[in-house]
C-alpha positions in Angstrom: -61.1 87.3 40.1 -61.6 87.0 43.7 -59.6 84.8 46.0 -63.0 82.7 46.2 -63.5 81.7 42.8 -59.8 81.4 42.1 -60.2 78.7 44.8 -63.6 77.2 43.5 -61.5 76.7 40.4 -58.4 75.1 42.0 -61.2 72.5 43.4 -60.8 68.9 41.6 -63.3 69.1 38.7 -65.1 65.6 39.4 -65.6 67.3 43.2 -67.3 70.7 41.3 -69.6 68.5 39.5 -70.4 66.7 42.4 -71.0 69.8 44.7 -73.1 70.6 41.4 -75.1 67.7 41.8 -75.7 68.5 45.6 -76.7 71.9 44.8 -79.5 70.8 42.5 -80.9 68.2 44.4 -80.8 70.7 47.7 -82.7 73.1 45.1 -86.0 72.1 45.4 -86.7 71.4 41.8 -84.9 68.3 41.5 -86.8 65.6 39.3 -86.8 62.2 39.2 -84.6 62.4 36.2 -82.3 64.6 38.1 -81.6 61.6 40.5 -81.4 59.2 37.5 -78.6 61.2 35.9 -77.2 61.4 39.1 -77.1 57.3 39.7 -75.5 57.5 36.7 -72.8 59.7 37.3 -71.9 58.2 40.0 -71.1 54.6 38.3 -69.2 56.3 36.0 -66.5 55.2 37.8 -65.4 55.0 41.3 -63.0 58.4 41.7 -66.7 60.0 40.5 -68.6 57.4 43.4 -65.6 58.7 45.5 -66.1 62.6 44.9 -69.9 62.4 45.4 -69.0 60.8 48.4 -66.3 63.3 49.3 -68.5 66.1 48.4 -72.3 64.8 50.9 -69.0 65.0 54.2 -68.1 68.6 52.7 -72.1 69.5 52.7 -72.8 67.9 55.8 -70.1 69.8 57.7 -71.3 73.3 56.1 -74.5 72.2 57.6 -73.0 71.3 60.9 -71.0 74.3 61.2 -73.5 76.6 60.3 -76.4 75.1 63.0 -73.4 75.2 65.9 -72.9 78.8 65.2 -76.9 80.2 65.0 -78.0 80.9 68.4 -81.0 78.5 69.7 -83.9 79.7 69.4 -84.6 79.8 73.0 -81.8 82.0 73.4 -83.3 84.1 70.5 -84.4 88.2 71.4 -87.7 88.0 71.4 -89.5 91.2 70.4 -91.5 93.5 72.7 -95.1 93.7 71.5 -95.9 97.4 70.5 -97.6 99.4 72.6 -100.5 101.1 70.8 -101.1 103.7 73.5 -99.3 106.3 74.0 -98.4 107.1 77.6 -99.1 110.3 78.7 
């Protein structure tokens, strides 16, 4: 097992299910039932409310982290056009 996982596993269960729930919403093919289940998990109770809640910050600052360390796209390399011709 690799240090990652064994930590994934160390991670509060109600905060993997909600990451889980993140993950297939972000997915693309999320339904409308998807987000019905959802609602519902969350009023299960309010330590699952409070992990969903937990688990949006934890998503939000992967996304925040990630955009500050891509380089603008201004600042970008931009590609030289090929040259055809050869030069002789």
């Amino acid at each position: 097992m690799t240090k990652r996982n064994h930590q994934v596993d160390h991670l509060d269960p109600l905060i993997r299910e909600a990451l889980s729930w993140i993950l297939r919403l972000k997915s693309g093919e999320a339904t409308i039932a998807d987000a019905e289940q959802l609602m519902d998990w969350r009023g299960k109770s309010s330590a699952h409310e409070h992990a969903f809640r937990d688990a949006v910050k934890c998503w939000q600052a992967i996304g925040q982290a990630l955009a500050t360390s891509r380089p603008a796209p201004a600042a970008v390399r931009r590609r030289r056009p090929s040259r055809s011709k050869k030069r002789a």
